[in-house]
N, C-alpha and C positions, 0 to 999 in steps of 0.2 A: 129594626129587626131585619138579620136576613134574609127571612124567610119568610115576611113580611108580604101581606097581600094575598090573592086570591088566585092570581097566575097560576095554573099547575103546570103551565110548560115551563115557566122564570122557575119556578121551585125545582124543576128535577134538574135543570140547567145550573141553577148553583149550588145543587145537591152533587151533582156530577165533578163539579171544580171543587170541588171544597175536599171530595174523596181521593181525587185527585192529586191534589195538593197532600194532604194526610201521606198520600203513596209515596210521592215524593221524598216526605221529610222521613215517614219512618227508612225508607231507601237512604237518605243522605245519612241518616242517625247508625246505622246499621256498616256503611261504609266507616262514618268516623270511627266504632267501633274497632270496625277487625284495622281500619288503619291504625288506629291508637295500640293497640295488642300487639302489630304488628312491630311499631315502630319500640313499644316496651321490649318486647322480644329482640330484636336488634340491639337496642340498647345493653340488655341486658347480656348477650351475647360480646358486643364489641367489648363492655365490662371485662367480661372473661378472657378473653383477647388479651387484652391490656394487660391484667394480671398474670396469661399466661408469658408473655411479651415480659412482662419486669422479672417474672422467677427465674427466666432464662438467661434474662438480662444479667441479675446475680449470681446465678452458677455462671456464669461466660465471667463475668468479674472475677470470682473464686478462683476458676481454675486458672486462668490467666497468670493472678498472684502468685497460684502454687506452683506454673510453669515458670515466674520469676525467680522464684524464691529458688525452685530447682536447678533451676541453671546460674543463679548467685552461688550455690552451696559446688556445684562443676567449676567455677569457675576460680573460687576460691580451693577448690581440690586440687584445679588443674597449678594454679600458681603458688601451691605449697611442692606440689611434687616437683616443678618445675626449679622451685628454689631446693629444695630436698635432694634432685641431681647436680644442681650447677655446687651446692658444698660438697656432693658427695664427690664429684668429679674434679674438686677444689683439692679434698684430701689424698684422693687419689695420686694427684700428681706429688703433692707436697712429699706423700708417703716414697712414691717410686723414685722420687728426688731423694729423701733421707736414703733407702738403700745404694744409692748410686755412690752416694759420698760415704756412706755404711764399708763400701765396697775398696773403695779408694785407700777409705782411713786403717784399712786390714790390710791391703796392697802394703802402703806405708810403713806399717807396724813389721811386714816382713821383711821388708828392708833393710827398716833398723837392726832387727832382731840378725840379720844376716850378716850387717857389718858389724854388729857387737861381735858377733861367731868369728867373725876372723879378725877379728883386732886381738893383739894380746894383752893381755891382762894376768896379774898376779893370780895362783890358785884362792879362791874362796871356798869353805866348808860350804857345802850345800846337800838337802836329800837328794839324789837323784830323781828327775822326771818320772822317768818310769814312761816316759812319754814313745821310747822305742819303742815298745808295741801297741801305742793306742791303733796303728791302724790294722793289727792282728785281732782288734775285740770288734769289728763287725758284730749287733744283735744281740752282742751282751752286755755293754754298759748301763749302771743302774739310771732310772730317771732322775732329772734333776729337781724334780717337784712333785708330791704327790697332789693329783688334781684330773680333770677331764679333759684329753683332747680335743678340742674346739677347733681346731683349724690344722689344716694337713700343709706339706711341703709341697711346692709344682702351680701349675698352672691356676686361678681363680678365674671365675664368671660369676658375676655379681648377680643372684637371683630378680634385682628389681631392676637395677637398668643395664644389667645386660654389659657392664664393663669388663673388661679381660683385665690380669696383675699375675704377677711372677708371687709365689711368697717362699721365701728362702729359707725357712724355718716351719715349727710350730708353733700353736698356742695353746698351752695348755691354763685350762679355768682352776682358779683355786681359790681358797677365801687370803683376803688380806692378810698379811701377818705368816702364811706358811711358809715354812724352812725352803730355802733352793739350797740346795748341795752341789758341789765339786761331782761333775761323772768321771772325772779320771784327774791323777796328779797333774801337776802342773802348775805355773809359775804367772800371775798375776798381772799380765802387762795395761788392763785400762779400768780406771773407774771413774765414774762421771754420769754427765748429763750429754745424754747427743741427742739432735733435734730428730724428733718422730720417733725413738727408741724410749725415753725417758733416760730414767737411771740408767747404766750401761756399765757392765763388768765382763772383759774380752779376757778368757784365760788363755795361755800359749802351751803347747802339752807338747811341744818340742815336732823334730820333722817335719814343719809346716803343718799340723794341725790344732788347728783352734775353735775353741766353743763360746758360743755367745749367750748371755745372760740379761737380759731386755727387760722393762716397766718395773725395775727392782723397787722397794718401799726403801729399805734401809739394806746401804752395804756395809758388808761387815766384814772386809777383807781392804788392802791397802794394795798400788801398785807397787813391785817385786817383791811380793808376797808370796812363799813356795806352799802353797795348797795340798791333800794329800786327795785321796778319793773318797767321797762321802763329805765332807768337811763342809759344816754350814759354812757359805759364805754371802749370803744376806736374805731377805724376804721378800715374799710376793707381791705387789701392791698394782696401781695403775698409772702409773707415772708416764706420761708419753703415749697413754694406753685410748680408745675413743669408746672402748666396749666395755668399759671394767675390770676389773683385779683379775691379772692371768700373767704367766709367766711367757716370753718371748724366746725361744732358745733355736740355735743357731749351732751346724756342725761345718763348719770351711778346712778344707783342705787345699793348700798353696793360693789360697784366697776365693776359691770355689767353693758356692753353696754347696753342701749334700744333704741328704735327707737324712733327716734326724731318725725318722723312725727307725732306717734301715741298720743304725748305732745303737741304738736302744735295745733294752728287753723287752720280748715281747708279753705283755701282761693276760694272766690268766684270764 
């Protein structure tokens, strides 16, 4: 026994350590306590941490993708337009190359057309031109296609990249298949294929002036062929054409563009 014995000074002496002791432990129990709470607490906290640590983790991954993904989809934008210019700037030339030779092969044709003039030759019945006054009808000749002007005569600037082009004519929009007519009499000197014009039918209307007839479907007139005015002579189509069915026409004088519209009637 403890407590053993008759000592009352032994007894309050290991009455005192014994209390003592007690103090202690419930002291140390007390500590491991709030330390245990504590250290839960922590825990539970760095938990959250870590969790907020991984959500973040995944939206950084997310957006990351989505700034790939975005600048995949620029870059693939940027190398379509990039090819989108280097063809359009491809036709560009091809085109101002065809007019050059467009140019040349009217030169040529007046030539001909010059030294036939003075060569002599036997009389042949023929209608007359009528071509002496095509350049007294400034503003009244009819159109050579009923359709929508699309494209004007003079300078171009290409709304996306900005390239500058001469265009020596109009375009007028029509559906496939519609009638192109004769704007004034005249004698048939070319039918064919020229490169970048498509079909191709050059009328001669005498004095050096000549009208062009561009992305024809089907011709329907033969060279020296005496044409009157009005006079179908073949259809609209896209031949040579990069935009769709539309009629190309052309007014030269001594082998000089002019401006078609300034020929033309002006429509209500």
């Amino acid at each position: 026994m403890v407590f053993g014995g008759n000592d009352p000074i032994r007894r309050a002496v290991i009455l005192r350590h014994l209390t003592t002791l007690a103090a202690v432990d419930a002291r140390l129990i007390q500590e491991y306590l709030v330390t245990s709470d504590g250290l839960a607490e922590r825990q539970s906290g760095e938990e959250a941490r870590q969790a907020e640590f991984e959500a973040l983790r995944r939206q950084t991954e997310q957006e990351r993708a989505e700034v790939d993904r975005e600048a995949g989809k620029r870059r693939g934008l940027l190398a379509k337009v990039r090819d989108e210019r280097a063809y359009h700037e491809r036709m560009v030339g091809e085109l101002t190359e065809a007019a050059r030779r467009l140019e040349a092969f009217i030169q040529s044709l007046q030539e001909k057309q010059r030294r036939a003039a003075k060569a002599p030759r036997p009389p042949k019945p023929r209608a007359p031109l009528a071509a002496v006054g095509f350049g007294t009808l400034r503003g009244a000749l009819p159109w050579p296609a009923e359709g929508r002007l699309v494209a004007s005569y003079g300078a171009q600037v290409h709304p996306r990249f900005g390239t500058r082009t001469f265009k020596s004519g109009i375009d007028i929009e029509a559906g496939e298949g519609t009638d192109i007519t004769a704007v004034y009499a005249g004698r048939v000197v070319y039918t064919g294929w020229f490169k970048g014009y498509g079909n191709l039918i050059i009328l001669d209307h005498g004095n050096e002036y000549y009208t062009l007839y561009a992305h024809v479907a089907e011709i329907g007139v033969k060279e020296e062929e005496e044409v009157h005015q009005g006079q179908r002579i073949g259809t609209v189509g896209d031949t040579g054409s990069l935009t769709g069915p539309r009629l190309y026409f052309e007014v030269r004088y001594q082998g000089k563009p002019q401006d078609p519209e300034q020929w033309l009637r002006q429509r209500g």
